[in-house]
N, C-alpha and C positions, 0 to 999 in steps of 0.2 A: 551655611545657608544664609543666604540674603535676607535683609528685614525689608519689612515698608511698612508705613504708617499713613492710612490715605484718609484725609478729613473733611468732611462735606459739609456744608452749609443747605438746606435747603427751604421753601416753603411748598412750590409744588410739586416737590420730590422728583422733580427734572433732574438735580442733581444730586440728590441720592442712588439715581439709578446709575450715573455717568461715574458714580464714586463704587457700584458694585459692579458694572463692567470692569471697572478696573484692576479691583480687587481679584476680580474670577479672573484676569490674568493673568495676573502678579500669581495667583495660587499655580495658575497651570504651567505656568515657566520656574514652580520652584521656591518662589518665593515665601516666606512666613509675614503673615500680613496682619498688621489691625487695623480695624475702620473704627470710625466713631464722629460723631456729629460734633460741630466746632465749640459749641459752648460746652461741651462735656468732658472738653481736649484743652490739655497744657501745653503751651507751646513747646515749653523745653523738654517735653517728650520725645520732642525729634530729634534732641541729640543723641537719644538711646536706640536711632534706628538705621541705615543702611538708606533707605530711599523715603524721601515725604512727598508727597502729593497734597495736595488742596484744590477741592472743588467748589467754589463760593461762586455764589449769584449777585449778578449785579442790580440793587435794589433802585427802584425810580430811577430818577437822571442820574446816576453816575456812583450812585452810592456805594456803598461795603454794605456788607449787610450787617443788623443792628448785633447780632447774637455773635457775631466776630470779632467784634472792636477788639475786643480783652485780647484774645489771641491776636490779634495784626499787630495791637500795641506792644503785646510783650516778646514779638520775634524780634525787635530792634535790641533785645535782651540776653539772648541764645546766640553759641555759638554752632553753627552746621558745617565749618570745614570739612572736609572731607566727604561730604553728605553729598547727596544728588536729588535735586527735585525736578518737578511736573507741578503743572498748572492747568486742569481743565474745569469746563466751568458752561452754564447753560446762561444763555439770555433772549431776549427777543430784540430781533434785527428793527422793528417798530421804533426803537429807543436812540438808531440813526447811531450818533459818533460816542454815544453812551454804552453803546451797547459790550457785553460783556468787560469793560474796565478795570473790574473788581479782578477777572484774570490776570490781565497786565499787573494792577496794583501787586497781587500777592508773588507773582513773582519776581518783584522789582524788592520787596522785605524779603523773600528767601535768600536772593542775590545779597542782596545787601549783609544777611546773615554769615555769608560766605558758603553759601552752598551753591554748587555747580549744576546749570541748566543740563537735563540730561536727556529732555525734547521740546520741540516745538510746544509754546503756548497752544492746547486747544478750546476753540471757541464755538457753541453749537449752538443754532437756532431751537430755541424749545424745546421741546422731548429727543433723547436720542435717536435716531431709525439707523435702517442697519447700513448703512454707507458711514454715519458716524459710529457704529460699532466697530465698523473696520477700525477707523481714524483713531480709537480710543485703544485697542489691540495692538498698534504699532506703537502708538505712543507708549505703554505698557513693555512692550518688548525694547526702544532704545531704552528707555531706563533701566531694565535690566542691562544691558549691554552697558554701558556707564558704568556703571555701578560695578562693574566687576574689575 
């Protein structure tokens, strides 16, 4: 059975939800999953798992969020070869060429890691509605597909 380890950053639990869509996924395609919120999470946790995900929000103009730093800094630490991740992530479009970056950011340190993209970056205006419930369900599904 497949692992995943999907880790959310949130404040207005925009992406807490985008991190239990995903999870409800990953369960229904099979998968053994933990969630857990990013300041509660070692990054080298992810070596011990089949697929990681990170759902962080991008704070003010362009920021990481402040409860991440530790984990962003220490994946430049961890090896994810053979790994497969995902990047999804809530922002508000108001924030123009700012917006959702922090998505970009984390998956340019999972690559960096040596883990392999296993879908599209996604990036959702605000709360999820169910158009990005689909979008979070495929994405869910190629990572499984990857990953095997």
């Amino acid at each position: 059975m497949a692992t995943a380890h999907v880790v959310f950053a949130t404040i207005t639990g925009n992406n807490e939800d985008i991190a239990d869509i995903i999870t409800e996924k990953l369960e229904q395609l099979g998968v053994d999953v933990t969630e857990s919120e990013i300041s509660q999470t070692d990054a080298d946790s992810l070596e011990k798992t089949d697929i990681a995900v990170i759902c962080p929000y991008t704070y003010d103009e362009g920021q990481l969020p402040e409860e991440g730093m530790d984990f962003y800094d220490d994946l430049q630490d961890v090896d994810l070869s053979g790994k497969v991740y995902g990047v999804a992530g809530s922002g508000d479009t108001f924030y123009g060429d700012d917006f959702c970056v922090a998505v970009d950011a984390f998956g340019k340190a999972l690559k960096d890691a040596g883990a392999a993209q296993g879908a599209d970056n996604v990036k959702i205006n605000l709360e999820p509605e169910d158009d990005d419930i689909k979008t979070l369900d495929a994405f869910a599904e190629k990572l499984v597909k990857q990953a095997k």
